[in-house]
C-alpha positions in Angstrom: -1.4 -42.6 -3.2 -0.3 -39.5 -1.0 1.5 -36.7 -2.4 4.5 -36.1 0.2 6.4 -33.6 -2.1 6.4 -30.2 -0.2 6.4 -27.2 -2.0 8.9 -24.5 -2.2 7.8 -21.1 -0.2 9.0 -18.7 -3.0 7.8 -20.7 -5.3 4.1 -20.0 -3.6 4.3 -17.1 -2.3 3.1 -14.0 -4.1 5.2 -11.0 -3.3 2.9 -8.9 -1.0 2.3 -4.8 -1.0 0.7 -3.8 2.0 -0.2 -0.3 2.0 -0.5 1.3 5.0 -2.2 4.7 6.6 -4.5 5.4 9.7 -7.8 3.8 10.0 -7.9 2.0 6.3 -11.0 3.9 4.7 -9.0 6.6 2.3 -5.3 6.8 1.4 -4.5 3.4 1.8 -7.6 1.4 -0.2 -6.7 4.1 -2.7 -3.2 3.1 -2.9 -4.3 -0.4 -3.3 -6.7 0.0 -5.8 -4.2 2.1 -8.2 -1.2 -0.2 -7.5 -3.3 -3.1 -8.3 -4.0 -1.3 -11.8 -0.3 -0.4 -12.3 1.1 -3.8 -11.7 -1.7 -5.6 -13.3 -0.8 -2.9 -16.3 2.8 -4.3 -16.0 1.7 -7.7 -16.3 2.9 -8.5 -12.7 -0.4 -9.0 -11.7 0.0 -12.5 -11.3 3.2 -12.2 -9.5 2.1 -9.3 -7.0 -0.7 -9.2 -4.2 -1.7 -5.7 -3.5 -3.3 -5.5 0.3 -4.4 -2.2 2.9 -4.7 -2.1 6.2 -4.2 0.8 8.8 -2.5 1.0 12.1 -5.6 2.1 13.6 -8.9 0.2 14.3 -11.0 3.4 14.9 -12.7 2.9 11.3 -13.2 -1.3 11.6 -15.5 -2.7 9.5 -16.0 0.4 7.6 -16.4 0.6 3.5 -14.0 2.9 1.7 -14.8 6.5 2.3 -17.1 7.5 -0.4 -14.8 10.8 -1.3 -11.8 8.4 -1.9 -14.8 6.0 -4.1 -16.2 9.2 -6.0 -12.5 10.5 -7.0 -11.5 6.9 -7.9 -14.3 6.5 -10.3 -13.8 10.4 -12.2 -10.0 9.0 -12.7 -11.3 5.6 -14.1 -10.8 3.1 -11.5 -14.4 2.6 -10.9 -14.0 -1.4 -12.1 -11.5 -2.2 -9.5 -12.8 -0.5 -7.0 -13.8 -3.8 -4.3 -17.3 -3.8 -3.2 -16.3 -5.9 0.3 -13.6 -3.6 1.2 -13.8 -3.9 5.2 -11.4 -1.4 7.4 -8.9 -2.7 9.8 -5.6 -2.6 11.9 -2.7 -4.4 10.6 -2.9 -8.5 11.0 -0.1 -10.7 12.6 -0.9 -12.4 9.9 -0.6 -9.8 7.5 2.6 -8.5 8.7 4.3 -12.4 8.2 3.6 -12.5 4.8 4.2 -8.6 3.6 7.5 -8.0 2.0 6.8 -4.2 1.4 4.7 -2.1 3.4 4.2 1.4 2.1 3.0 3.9 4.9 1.6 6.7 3.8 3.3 9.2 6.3 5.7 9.6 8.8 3.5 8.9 11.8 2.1 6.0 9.9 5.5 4.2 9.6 6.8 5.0 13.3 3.6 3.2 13.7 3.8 0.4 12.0 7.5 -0.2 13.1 6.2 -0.4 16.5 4.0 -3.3 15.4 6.6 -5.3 13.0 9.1 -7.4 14.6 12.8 -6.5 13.9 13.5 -8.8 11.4 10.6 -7.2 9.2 11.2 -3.1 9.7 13.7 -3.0 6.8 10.8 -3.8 4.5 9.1 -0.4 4.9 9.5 2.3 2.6 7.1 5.6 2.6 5.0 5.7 -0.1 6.5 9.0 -1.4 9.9 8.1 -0.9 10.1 6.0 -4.2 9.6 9.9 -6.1 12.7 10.2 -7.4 11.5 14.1 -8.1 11.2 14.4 -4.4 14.3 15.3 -1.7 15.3 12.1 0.4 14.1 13.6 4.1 16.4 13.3 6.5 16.1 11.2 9.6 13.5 12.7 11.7 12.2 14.9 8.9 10.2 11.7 6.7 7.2 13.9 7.4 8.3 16.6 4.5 6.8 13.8 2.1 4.1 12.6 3.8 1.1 11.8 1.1 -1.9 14.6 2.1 -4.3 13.4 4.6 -7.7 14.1 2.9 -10.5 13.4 5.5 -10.8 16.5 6.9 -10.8 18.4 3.5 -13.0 18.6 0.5 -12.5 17.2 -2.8 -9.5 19.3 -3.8 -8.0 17.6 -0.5 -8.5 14.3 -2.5 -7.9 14.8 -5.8 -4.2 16.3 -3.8 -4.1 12.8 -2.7 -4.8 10.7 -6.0 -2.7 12.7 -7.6 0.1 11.7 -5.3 -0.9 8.1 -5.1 -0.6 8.5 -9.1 2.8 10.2 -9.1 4.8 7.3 -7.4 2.5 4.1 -8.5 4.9 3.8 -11.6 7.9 4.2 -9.5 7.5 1.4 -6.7 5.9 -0.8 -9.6 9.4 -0.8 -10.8 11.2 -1.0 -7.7 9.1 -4.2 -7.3 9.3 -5.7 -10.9 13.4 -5.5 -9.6 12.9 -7.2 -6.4 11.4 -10.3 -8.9 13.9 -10.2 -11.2 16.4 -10.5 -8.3 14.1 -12.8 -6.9 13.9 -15.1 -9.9 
């Protein structure tokens, strides 16, 4: 006997992170990788998909740079780290089913709101702007809390970067676990 109930959307859907940077190889698989931890930490991990992407394709295909791998393993992340990890630009697909997207700077989310369609562009939020320890930019001026672009430093440029990632994980893990409660 067929089934013919259909199921409920928000009943299926996981809410979806997307975090979002240039070509998908450092800040954003890191921001992944320690949200994933956070929420899972939380308990939310069931509850809460945690994707990357960049608005790029110049890095397509590529793993996770192996400075961003080497700083995520000294901080203990080494576990989660994804072996398959493969770079690329921003899906149609991806953008459907994203209810957060989390650029990592300024040019990132001027971007990214060139790719979203309208209805979408009120779902991004910069990574640094959940800091409650940080100044709310004014228009125009997002990029005084940009998150550090490591690739063309050394490791201090990335451990700059993890440490910001770090900062704000806890913050936007709340912000979230709200949007569920509100949600459910």
């Amino acid at each position: 006997m067929a089934d013919n109930r259909t199921s409920d959307h928000k009943n299926d859907h996981k809410y979806t992170v997307m975090t979002v940077c240039t070509g998908n190889i450092c800040r954003s698989p890191m921001g992944e990788i320690i949200l994933r931890h956070y929420f899972d930490e939380r308990g939310l991990g069931d509850l809460v998909d945690v994707e990357s992407s960049g608005v790029s394709d110049e890095e397509w295909s590529h793993p996770i740079d192996p400075r961003a791998v080497h700083v995520l393993r000294e901080r203990g992340y080494g576990d989660e780290i994804p072996r398959n990890h493969f770079a690329h630009r921003i899906s149609r697909d991806e953008i459907a089913r994203t209810d957060l997207f989390l650029p990592m700077t300024a040019a990132h989310m001027r971007s990214l709101l060139r790719l979203l369609p309208p209805g979408k562009r009120a779902e991004v939020h910069m990574y640094r702007s959940f800091d409650p320890n940080l100044p709310k930019p004014p228009a125009g001026r997002e990029d005084t809390i940009d998150l550090v672009d490591p690739w063309y430093g050394g490791p201090h440029e990335f451990e700059v970067a993890i440490d910001q990632i770090e900062q704000v994980a806890p913050y936007i893990v709340d912000w979230v676990a709200k949007q569920l409660k509100a949600e459910g």
